[in-house]
N, C-alpha and C positions, 0 to 999 in steps of 0.2 A: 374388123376388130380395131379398137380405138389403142393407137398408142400408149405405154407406160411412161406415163409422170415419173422423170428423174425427183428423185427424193432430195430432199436436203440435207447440205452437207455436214449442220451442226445441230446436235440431239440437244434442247433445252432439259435439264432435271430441274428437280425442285428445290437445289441450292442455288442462291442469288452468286453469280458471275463464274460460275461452273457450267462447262458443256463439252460434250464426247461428241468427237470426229467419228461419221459412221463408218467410213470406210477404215479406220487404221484403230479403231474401237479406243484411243487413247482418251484421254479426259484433258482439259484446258481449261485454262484459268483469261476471264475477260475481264478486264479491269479500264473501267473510261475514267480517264485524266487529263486535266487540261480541254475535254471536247474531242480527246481522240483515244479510239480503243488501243489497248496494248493486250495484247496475248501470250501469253506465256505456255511452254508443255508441262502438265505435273507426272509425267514421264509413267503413267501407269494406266491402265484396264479396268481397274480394279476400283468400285465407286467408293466404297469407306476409307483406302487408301490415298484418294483423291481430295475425301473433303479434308483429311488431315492436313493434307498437304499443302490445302486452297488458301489456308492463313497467311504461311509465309510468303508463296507467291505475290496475292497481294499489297502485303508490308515491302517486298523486294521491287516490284514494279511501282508504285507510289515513292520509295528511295530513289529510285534511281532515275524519277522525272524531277526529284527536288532536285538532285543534284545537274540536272542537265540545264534547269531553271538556273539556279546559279551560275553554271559555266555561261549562258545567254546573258546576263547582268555583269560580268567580269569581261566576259571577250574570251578566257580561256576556264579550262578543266579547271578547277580547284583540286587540291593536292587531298587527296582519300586515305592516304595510309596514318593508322593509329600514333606515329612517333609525331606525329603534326598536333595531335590536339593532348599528346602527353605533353609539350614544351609550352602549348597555351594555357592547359591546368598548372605548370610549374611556375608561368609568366602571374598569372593570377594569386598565385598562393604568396608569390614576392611582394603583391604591391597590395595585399591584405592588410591595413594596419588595423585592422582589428585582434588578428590575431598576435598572439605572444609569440615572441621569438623560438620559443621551445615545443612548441605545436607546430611551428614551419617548420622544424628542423623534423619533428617525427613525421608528419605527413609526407617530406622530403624521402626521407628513408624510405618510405612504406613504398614510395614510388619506385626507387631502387631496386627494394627486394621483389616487387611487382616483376619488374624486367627482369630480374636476373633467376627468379622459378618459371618465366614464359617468355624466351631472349629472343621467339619473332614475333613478340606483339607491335615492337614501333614497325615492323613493314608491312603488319595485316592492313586491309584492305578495309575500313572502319564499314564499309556498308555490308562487308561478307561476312563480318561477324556472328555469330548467332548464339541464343543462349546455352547449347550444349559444348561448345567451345568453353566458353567461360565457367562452366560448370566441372566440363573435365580438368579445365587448369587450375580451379580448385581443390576438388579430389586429387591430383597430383602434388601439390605445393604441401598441403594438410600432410599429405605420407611421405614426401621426398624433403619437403624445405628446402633451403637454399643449397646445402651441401656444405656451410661453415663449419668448425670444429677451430677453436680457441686455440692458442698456443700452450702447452704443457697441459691441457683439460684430462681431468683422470677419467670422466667419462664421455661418451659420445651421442649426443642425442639425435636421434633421425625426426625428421617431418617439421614442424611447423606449431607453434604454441595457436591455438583458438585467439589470441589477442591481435596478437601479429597476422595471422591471415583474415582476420575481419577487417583489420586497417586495409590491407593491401584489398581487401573487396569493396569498402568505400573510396581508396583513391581509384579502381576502375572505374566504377561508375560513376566518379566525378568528371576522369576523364570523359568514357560514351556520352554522358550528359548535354558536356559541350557542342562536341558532334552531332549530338540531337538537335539543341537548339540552333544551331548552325545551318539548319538542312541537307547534313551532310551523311544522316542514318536516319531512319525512317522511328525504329525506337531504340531503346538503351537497351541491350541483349543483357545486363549485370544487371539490371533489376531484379531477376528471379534467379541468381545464385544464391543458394542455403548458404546460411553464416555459419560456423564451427559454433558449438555450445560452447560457453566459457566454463572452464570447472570452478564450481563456487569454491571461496576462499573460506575457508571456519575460521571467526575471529577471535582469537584469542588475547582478549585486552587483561590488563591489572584491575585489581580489585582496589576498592576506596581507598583503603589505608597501604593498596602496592603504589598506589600512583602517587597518594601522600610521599612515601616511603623515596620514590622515583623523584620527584620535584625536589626534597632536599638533599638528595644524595648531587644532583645539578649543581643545585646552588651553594653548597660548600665543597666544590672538586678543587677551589683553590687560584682556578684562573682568572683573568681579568675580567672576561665574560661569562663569567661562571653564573651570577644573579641575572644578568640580562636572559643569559638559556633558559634557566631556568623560567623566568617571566613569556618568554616567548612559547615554552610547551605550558603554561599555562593558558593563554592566552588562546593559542591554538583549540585546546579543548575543551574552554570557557565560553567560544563562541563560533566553532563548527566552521570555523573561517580555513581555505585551502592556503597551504604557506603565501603564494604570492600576495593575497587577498592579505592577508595577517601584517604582512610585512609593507604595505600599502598604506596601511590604517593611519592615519591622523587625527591629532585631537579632534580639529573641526567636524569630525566624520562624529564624533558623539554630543548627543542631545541629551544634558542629566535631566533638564528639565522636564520632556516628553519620556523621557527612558528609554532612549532609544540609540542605535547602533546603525548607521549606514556600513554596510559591506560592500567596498568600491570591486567587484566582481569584474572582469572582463573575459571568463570560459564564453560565456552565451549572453545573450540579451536578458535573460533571466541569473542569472548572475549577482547580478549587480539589484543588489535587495536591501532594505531596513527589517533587521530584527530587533525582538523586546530587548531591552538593557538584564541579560541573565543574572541574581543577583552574585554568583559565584564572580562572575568578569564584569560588574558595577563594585565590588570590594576588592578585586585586582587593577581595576583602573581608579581606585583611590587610592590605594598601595600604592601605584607607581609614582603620581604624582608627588606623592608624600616624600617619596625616596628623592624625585629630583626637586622640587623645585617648580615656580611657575615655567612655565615652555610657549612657545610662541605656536598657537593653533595650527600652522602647518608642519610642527614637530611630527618625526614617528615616533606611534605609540612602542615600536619594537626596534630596538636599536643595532640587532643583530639580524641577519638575512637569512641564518640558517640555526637548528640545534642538534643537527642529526649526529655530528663526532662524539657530545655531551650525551645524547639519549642511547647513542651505541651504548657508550662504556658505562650508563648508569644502569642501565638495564641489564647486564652484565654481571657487576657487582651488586646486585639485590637478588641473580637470581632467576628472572621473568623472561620471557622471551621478549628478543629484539623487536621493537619499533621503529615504523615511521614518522614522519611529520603527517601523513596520509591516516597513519591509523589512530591520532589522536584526533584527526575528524570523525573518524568510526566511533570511536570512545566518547566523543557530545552524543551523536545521536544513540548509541547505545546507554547512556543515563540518560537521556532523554527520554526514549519509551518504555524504559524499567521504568521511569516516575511518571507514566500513565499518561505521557502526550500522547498523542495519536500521529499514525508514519504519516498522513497528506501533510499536517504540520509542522512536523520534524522537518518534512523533503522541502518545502516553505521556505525555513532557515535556511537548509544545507541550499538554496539556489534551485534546486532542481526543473527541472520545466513540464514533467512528464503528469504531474499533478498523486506523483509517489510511489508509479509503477519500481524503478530502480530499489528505491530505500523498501518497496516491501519484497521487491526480491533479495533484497542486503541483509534486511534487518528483520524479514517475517518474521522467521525462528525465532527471535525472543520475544516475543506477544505467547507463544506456548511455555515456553521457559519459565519465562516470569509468572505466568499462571499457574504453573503446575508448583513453584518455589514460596509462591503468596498461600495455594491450597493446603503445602505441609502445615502451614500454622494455623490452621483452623480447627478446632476442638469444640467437645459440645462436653 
């Protein structure tokens, strides 16, 4: 009788770099990198539980020959823990001069409160990362927050506003980002954390004759800057312009000739726009003129940096709910699409880059509004 042929020791299946050890019936992940195989156990029996598990095995064995590639190019280990490439996002975010000074300070923050709802992120292990990690520290932050409560606060609010934890989920994955292109994580585990929904805002602006009402109550409060405020929330919602954008403005920035309005923008690359000469803010930029006098083309159009004390207390005394400088950009584009521009054009003006997604999530509802307010006055 002819000998039995020892069998072989590794069972191919019909997933590419998956194979079950006969004798211990486990399953194994084969992964060839660089020209030499690496093996890993995906510690189960069980073949559906294997392929699940065959993904990250090999995103983990490809990481951790980038990272072994690197320590060969350096002479030593390069440093893996997350507090390393949290100081390289905040070294970056310094020497941004693109960015405004008040965007470094909240993406600062965000980074903050990032650590202080997950305080062993800087020592995790950036390659052990994974996306239910970062998912669960979302679902935590969203229900616990930070744990702050204001001095003398009469109420106490638990968990985490939708705003705030979306920031701190883009400064993570600015952070892992790094890390990726570093070679120092195989991919960004923050990619596939869900964002919070934001709860939409219901805008409650003034009507024509509130906002007429609102501008001279400004402009005769009596103070020195009383007409410049007032000019300034004109201004504002004459030309969809964000305050810094506003307060930026220079003659030369306007073309009567073309009828045209450069908006020196610096939010995005898209920011920074020429809109039409609107005729409401082409008769408020003759008005001003007219008040001062010729002005030397690198004049500001707006003399004042802020009007938000003057819009408190005017808004106040007429009546209306409080405003911001924020929602008299609301209040362009909301006369804007009551008088039948369409939102990809409005969002045009307002800078936006999305080609209108934002403004028709801001602004949809009154394209119905309006319709159904233009419908009462139809008669036969």
């Amino acid at each position: 009788m002819e000998p039995v042929k020892n069998e072989p020791r590794w069972e191919r299946t019909n997933v590419t770099n998956l194979l079950r050890n006969r004798q211990s019936g486990t399953y194994y992940a084969r992964v060839k990198v660089n020209g030499k195989q690496k093996w890993r156990s995906l510690e189960t029996s069980v073949f559906t539980v294997a392929k699940l598990r065959l993904g990250d095995a090999e995103k983990a064995i490809r990481s951790q020959a980038l990272v072994a590639n690197a320590a060969g190019e350096t002479g030593s280990v390069p440093e893996t823990t997350v507090g390393r490439f949290i100081a390289a996002y905040l070294a970056r975010l310094a020497n941004n001069s693109r960015l405004a000074a008040s965007s470094k300070a909240r993406a600062g923050d965000s980074v903050k409160t990032l650590i202080k709802t997950w305080p062993e992120l800087p020592d995790r292990d950036v390659r052990r990362l994974t996306p239910s990690d970062c998912q669960a520290w979302a679902s935590h932050a969203l229900r616990e927050g930070t744990g702050f409560v204001a001095p003398n606060a009469r109420t106490k609010r638990k968990g985490m506003s939708p705003s705030s934890l979306n920031k701190c989920i883009d400064a993570l994955r600015a952070i892992l980002e790094i890390a990726r292109t570093q070679g120092m994580a195989y991919d960004n585990p923050a990619t596939t954390v869900t964002k919070a929904p934001k709860r939409q805002k219901r805008l409650e602006l003034p009507s024509p004759s509130q906002f007429q009402a609102l501008v001279k109550r400004i402009a005769t409060a009596g103070s020195r800057w009383s007409s410049d405020a007032a000019d300034l929330v004109r201004l504002l919602t004459y030309s969809g312009a964000r305050l810094r954008e506003a307060t930026s403005l220079r003659w030369r920035h306007l073309n009567e000739a073309k009828k045209l309005l450069t908006i020196p923008g610096s939010k995005s690359s898209s920011s920074y726009r020429v809109v039409p000469l609107f005729p409401p803010l082409a008769s408020l930029l003759a008005e001003i003129r007219e008040k001062r006098g010729p002005e030397a083309a690198d004049a500001a159009i707006a003399r004042v940096e802020s009007c938000m004390d003057a819009l408190k207390s005017a808004c106040r005394e007429i009546g209306i709910k409080p405003m911001t400088h924020h929602d008299l950009r609301h209040l362009f584009a909301t006369r804007c699409i009551e008088s039948g521009v369409d939102i990809p054009t409005v969002s045009r003006w307002l800078g936006h880059s999305d080609g209108g997604a934002l403004a028709m999530q801001t602004y949809g509802h009154l394209r119905q509004e309006h319709s159904f307010a233009q419908a009462a006055k139809v008669t036969f």
